[in-house]
N, C-alpha and C positions, 0 to 999 in steps of 0.2 A: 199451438194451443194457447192460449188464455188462462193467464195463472189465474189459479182460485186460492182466495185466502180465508184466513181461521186465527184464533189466537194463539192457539196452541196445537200443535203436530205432535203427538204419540205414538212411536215407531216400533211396532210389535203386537202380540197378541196373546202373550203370557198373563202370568200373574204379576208382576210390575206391570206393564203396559195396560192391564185390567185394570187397576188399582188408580195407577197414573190419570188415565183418562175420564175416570170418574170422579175424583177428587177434583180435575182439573175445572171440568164443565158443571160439580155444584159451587164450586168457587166463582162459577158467572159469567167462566172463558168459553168462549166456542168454542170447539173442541173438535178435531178430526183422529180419530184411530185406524191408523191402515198398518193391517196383518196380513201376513203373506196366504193366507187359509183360514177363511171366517169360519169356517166347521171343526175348526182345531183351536177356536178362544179356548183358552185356560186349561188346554189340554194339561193332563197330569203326567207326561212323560215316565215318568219314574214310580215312587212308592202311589198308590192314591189314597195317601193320606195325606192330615193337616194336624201340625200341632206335636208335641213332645216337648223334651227340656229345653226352656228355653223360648221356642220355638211358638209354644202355646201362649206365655204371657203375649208375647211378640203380636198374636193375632187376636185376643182381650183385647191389645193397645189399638190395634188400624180398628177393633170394631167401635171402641169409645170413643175415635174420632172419627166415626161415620162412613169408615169403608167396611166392603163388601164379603171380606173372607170368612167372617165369622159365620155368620146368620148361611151364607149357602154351604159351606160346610153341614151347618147343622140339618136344610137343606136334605142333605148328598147324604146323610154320614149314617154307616152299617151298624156300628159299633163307637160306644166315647168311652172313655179311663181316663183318670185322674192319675196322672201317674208319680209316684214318690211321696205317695199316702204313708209310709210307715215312714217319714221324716217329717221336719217343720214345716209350717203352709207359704214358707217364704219360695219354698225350692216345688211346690207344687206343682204340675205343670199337664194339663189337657189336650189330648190326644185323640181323633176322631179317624177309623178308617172309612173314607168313602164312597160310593156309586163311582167312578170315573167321568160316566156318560154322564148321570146326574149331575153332578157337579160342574161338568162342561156347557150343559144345555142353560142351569142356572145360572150361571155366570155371565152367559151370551145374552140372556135373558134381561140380565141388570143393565147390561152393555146398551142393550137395543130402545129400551126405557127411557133411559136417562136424557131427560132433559139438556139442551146445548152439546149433547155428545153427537156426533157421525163417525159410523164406521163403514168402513169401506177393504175391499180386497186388494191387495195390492202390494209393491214394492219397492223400497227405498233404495236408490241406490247412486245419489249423491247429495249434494249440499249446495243448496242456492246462497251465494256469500253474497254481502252489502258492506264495502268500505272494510272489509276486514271480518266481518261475524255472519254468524249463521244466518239466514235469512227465508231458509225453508228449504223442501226437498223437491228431487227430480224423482220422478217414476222410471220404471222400466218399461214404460209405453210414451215414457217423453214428459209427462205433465207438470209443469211447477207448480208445485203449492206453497203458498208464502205463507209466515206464519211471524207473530212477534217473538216466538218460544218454541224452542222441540226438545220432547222429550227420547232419548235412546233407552228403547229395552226388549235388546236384537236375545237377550238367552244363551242359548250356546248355537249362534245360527253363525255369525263370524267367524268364515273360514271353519265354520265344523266339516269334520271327516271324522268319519266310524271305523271302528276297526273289527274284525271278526278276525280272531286268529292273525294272520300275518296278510291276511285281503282287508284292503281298508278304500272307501269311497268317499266321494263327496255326500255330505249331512247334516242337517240343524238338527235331524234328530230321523228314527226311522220313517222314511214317506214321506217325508218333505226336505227340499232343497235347501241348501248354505247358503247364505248370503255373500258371497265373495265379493261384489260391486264396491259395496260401504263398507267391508273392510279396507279395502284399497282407499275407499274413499276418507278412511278416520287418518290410516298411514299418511297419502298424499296430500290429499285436501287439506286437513288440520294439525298435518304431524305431531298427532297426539303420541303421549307411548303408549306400546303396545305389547304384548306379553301372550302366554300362549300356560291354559290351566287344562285339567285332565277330569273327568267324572266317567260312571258306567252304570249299567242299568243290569238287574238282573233278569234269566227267561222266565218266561210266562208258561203256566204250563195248565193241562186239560184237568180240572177236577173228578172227571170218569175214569181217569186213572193212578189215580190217587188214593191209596188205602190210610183213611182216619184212621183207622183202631188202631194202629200203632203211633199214634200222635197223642200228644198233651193240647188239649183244651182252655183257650184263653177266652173268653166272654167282656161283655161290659161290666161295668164297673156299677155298679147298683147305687148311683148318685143322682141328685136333681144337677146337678151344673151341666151348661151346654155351652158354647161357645159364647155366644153373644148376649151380650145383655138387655137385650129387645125384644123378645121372643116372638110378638107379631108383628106381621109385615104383612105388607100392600103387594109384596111383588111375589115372596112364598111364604100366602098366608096359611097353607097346613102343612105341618112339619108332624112326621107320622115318626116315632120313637122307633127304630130298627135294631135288632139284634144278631147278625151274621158272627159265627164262632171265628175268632182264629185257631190256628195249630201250632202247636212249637212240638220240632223235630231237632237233634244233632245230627251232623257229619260223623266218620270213624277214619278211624284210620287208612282204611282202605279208599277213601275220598279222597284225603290227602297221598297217597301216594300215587296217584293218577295224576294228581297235579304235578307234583312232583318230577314223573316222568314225563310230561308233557310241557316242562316251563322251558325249551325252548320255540314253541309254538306260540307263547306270550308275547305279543307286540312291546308289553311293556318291558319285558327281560331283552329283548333283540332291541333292545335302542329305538325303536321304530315310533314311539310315541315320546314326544318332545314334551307334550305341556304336565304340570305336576301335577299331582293328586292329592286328594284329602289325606290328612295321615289318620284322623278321627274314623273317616268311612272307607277303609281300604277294600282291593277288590279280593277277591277269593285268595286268590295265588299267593295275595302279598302276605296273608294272615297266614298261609301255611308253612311260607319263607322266616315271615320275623315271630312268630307265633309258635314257631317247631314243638316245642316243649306243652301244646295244648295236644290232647289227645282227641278231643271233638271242636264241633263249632256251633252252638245253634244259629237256629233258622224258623222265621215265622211263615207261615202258611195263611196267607190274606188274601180273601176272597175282593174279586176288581168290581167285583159290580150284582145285584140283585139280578140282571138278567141275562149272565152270563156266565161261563165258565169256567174262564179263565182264572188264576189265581198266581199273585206275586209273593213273589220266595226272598222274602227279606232278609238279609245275612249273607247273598252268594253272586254279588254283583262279582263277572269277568268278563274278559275278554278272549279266553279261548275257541279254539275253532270251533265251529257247532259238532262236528263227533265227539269231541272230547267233552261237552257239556252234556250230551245224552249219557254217556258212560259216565262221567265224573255222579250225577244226579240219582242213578240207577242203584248206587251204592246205598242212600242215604231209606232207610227204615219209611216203607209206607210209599216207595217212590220208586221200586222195583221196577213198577212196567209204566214208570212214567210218561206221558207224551208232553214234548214240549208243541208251545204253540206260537212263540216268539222268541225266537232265538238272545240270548245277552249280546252288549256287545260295549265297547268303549267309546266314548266321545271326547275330542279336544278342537279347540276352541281359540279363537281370540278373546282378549278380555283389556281393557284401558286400567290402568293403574291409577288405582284412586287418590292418590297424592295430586293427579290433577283436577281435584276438585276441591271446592270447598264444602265446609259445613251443612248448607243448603242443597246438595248435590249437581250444582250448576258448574260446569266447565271454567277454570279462572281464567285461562285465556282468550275464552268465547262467549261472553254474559248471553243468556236466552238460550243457551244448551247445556240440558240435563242428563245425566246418564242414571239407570235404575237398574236396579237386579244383577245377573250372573257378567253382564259387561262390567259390571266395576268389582268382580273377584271373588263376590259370595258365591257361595251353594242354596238351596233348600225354597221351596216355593213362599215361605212366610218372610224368611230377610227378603226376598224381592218386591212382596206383596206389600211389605212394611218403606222400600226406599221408593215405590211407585208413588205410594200415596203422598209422600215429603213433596217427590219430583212434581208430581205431576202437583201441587195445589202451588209449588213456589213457582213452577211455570207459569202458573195464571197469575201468580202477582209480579211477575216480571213483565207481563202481556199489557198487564194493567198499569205500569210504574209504579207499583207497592213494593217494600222491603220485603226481601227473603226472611224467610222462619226457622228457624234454628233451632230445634231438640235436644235441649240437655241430659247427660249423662245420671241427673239425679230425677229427672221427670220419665223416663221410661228408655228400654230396654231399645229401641229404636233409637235413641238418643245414643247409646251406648254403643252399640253396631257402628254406624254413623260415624260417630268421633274415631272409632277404631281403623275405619277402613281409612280416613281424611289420616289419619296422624301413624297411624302405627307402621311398618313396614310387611307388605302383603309376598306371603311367600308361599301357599298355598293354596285352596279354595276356602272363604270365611265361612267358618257357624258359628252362631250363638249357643252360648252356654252360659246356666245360671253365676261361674265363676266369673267370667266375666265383669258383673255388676259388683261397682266397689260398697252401692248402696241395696243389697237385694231385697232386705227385709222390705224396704219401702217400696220395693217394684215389683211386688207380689201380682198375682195374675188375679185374684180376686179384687183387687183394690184401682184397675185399671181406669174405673171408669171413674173413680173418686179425684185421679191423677189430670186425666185426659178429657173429659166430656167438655166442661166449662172451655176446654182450649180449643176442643175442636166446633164447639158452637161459634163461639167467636169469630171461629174462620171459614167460617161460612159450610165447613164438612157434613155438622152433625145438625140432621133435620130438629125444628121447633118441636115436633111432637116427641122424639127421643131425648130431647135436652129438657120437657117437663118432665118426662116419666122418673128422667133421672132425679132431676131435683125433688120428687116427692119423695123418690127413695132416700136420699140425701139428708132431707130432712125431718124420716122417720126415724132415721141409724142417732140421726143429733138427739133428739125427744126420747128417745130410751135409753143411751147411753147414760144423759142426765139421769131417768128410771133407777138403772142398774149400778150408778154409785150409791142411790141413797135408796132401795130396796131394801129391806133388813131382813135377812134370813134366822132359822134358829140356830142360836148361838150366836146372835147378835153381829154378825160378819154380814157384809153387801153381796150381791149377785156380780157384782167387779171382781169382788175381790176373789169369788170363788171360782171366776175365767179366769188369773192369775194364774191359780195353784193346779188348774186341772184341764189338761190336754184335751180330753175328750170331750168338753163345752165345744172344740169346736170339729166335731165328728163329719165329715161330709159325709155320713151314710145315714144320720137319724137326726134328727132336731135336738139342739141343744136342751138341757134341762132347767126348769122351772121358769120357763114362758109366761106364766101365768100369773107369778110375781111381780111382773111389769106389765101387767095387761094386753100383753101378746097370746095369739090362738096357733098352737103347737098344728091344726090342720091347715094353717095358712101357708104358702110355699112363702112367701112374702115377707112374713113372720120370721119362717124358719133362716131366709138368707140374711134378716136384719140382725139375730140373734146371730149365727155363725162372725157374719165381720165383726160386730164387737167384741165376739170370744177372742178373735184372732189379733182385737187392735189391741184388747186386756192382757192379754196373755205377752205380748212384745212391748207393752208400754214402755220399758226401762228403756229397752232396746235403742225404741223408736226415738226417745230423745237423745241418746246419743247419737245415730245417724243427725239427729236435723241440726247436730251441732257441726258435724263435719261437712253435712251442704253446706252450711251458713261461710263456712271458712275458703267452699270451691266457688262459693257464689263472688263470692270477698276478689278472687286471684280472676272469672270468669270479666268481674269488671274492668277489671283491665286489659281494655282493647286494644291489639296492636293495629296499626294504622298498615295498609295493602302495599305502600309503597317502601315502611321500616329498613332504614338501610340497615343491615346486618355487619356488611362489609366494613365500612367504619367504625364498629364496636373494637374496643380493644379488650384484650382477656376473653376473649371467646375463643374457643378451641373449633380447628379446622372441619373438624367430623361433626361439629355441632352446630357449626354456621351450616356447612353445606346442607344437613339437614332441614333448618330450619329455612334455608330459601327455597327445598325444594317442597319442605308441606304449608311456608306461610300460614301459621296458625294465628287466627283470628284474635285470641287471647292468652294473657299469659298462662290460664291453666291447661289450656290448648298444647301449648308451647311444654309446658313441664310434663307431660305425658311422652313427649318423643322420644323414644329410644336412645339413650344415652346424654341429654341431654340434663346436665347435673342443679341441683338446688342454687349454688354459686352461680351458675351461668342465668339463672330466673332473674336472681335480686341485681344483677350486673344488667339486664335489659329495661328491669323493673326503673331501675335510676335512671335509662334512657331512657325511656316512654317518659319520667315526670319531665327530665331536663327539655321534653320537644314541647310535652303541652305547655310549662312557663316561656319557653323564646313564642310559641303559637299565641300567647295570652300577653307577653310584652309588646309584639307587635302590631294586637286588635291596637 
């Protein structure tokens, strides 16, 4: 066969590899996405939702630079809640349950759209090298496709295997095939490392046998905020407001001791399952193990989709045999004569250890290969959706000879993921949480677009028409804010100073007060989100200048770049656990560098005097 080529190769058909591919091909690359099952893009495998702590700023940020999860969320979505309303708007965080199907069909939809993208059916299952580097991939029907750039975002499809009880089979997920070929292929081919992580999915079960009236009633949240900050689109230009209930149910006692007497049926108690688990999302059994002293558990009742009837039981992800989930379930109030209609079950996984990457998420031993999503150790469809979009847009400047782009820790929550997985040591599945951000006030999920839009315009993400609409918004919040310091209220105090003192200026369930003082119309939504962010930038002002004082100081250590080739080993007064670290995460700067796990403040300033002494011998001998 006759290789065909592309600039960029995107290997997968997740939400990385979605994100990846479209970021890649408005960046200018030609683009090929082959997914093992075009009927299963952006399949929701797990919860079908988008968005929580964390998780939601995370998807604010891929929509401010011009990717896709926001807007079909909003799309897809049954139900939104703002969630952590009774705290600061710093920890805010947006949560959407969706259609599944919907959300699948739209996603494929954008897929199919987009300019310089192809997608095609198919499977990866080696690596066309050139003088040493990647140089594109082989099919499983033969074909070379060369490319300058490939993107990896295989999900949990490397070497997955399911477990049901103590039967466990080959699986990237249920219905579809493992990849085992390019597993072999990362081992052999690339002798990257490689590692072995754990996740699980809870059953699905029939709504006609499900008695609500002994359920709690969760609803949406009675807000204008939706995901994206664009609200019209060319591709789904009507977006119909949907309201599907959830249910919140407890466990009893009598749950847990079903498990209890059946945890040697646990793959994961029988040693049988090798890769680890989230400690954040444990699976049923493990809560009733480390957990002993709770006497229930809740559990959400989410309905999968408008046209259907399935509904996912969030809180009760195992791996037990499927009798013992019929009876474990049977216990629980409202679920008596439950019918399951998809059994739970476990999944593990290969996954590459992100210390072999850099910042940019490009392979350091192989320039022009990317890895995105659950192959480099995260969980959750938003962190994948968030390194696709990285991956896939610095592939196309790698295709092109453009420098890689690199996301700071103080520029968005993506930045902060990012540097985590590069520098930190992964020993678990990764999520985001708002703890995480050393800077959170500033990386608020409302303020996403204020951070990100200008960035992602630049780089070719974010279309002309979404980067004015921004900038008018931008430029209304500047023109009132001016308004609102020198408005003069009775009693002779500004409309600033009265978002200072009082929380509820920025209420996201009513329009902040006294609109009209600045020449804003209270029935304007427009109005109402211009007033909300300046309650919220009035109310943090102190705050916010001390955050820009401590960027200024990470900006200060980020300029100091260490050079790829840094002999470490010739450092004297570096301690052995600290070198070995640092040659095996090669951080790109010194604030890079001070983030690594054990590595001490005296060990900075002893690198910081080599990096000057190399650039004066660099500068004595121009």
């Amino acid at each position: 066969m006759c290789a065909e080529s592309f600039d960029v190769i995107v290997v997968g058909g997740g939400h990385a590899a979605c994100e990846a591919a479209l970021a890649s091909a408005r960046a200018g690359a030609s683009t090929l996405m082959l997914a093992i099952n075009l009927d299963h893009i952006a399949q929701m495998s797990c919860n079908p939702a988008v968005g929580g702590i964390a998780k939601g700023h995370l998807v604010r940020e891929i929509d401010a630079l011009g990717g896709a999860m926001g807007r079909v969320t909003d799309a897809a979505a049954l139900q939104f809640r703002l969630l952590n309303l009774g705290k600061g708007p710093a920890v805010w965080s947006p949560r959407a349950q969706c259609d599944k199907v919907c959300y699948q069909k739209a996603m494929k939809r954008e897929t199919e759209l987009q300019k310089n993208l192809q997608i095609r059916q198919g499977t990866a299952c080696s690596f066309l090298m050139d003088r040493g580097t990647v140089a594109g991939i082989v099919t499983q029907l033969g074909e070379e496709i060369r490319a300058s750039a490939v993107v990896l975002a295989t999900g949990t499809f490397l070497n997955g295997k399911m477990h049901y009880g103590l039967r466990n089979m080959p699986g990237g997920r249920a219905g579809d095939p493992p990849s085992v070929e390019l597993a072999a292929a990362l081992r052999e081919q690339l002798s990257l490392r490689i590692g072995r992580l754990k996740t699980g999915t809870p059953p699905r079960i029939l709504g006609r046998s499900i008695d609500f009236s002994q359920m709690g009633i969760q609803s949406s949240d009675d807000v204008e905020e939706r995901f994206s900050f664009f609200p019209s689109d060319s591709v789904h230009p009507s977006v119909t407001q949907r309201d599907l209930p959830c249910h919140l149910v407890y466990t009893n006692q009598e749950t847990a001791r079903i498990v209890r007497e059946n945890l040697d049926k646990a793959p994961m108690y029988r040693g049988i399952i090798e890769g680890i688990g989230a400690r954040y999302c444990p699976s049923f059994e493990d809560k009733v193990v480390r957990f002993a002293h709770h006497e229930r558990h809740l559990l959400y009742i989410e309905p999968e989709g408008e046209n259907t009837d399935e509904y996912y039981i969030n809180g009760i992800s195992t791996s037990l045999p499927p009798e013992i989930q019929i009876r474990m379930l049977r216990t629980v109030p409202g679920l008596e004569h439950v019918e399951i209609a998809r059994y739970a079950y476990a999944i593990e996984y290969d996954f590459v250890y992100p210390e072999e990457l850099s910042r940019t998420l490009e392979v350091k031993k192989y320039p022009g290969l990317f890895l995105a999503g659950q192959i480099n150790g995260t969980s959750g469809y938003e962190e994948a959706a968030g390194q696709g979009l990285l991956a896939g847009l610095n592939a196309a400047r790698r295709a092109a000879g453009r420098e890689g782009v690199e996301i700071g820790r103080d520029e968005a929550y993506l930045g902060v993921m990012i540097d985590d997985l590069v520098t930190k040591e992964i020993v678990e599945p990764y999520r985001l949480f708002t703890s995480r951000a050393e800077h959170r006030l500033s990386l608020r999920q409302d303020n996403a677009d204020f951070r990100l839009c200008e960035k992602g315009y630049r780089l070719g993400l974010l279309p002309e028409e979404k980067y004015r609409a921004f900038q008018e918004y931008a430029a209304l919040c500047e023109q009132t804010e001016s308004r609102c310091r020198t408005a003069k209220l009775p009693g002779g105090r500004t409309l600033w100073d009265r978002f200072k003192d009082c929380k509820g200026a920025f209420d996201v369930k009513q329009p902040p007060f006294e609109l009209s003082a600045v020449g804003m119309d209270g029935a304007n939504p427009l109005h109402r989100r211009v007033m909300r962010q300046l309650a919220i930038r009035s109310h943090y002002e102190g705050y916010l200048k001390r955050e820009e004082q401590a960027v200024e100081k990470l900006h200060a250590l980020e300029a100091w770049r260490i050079p790829e080739d840094f002999d470490y080993e010739s450092i004297k007064g570096l301690r052995n656990e600290s070198r070995m670290k640092l040659l095996r995460t090669r951080p790109t700067s010194l604030a890079q560098a001070g983030r690594i796990d054990g590595v001490t403040p005296s060990e900075i300033a002893l690198l910081q005097v080599h990096i000057m002494r190399r650039r004066r011998e660099a500068e004595t001998h121009e």
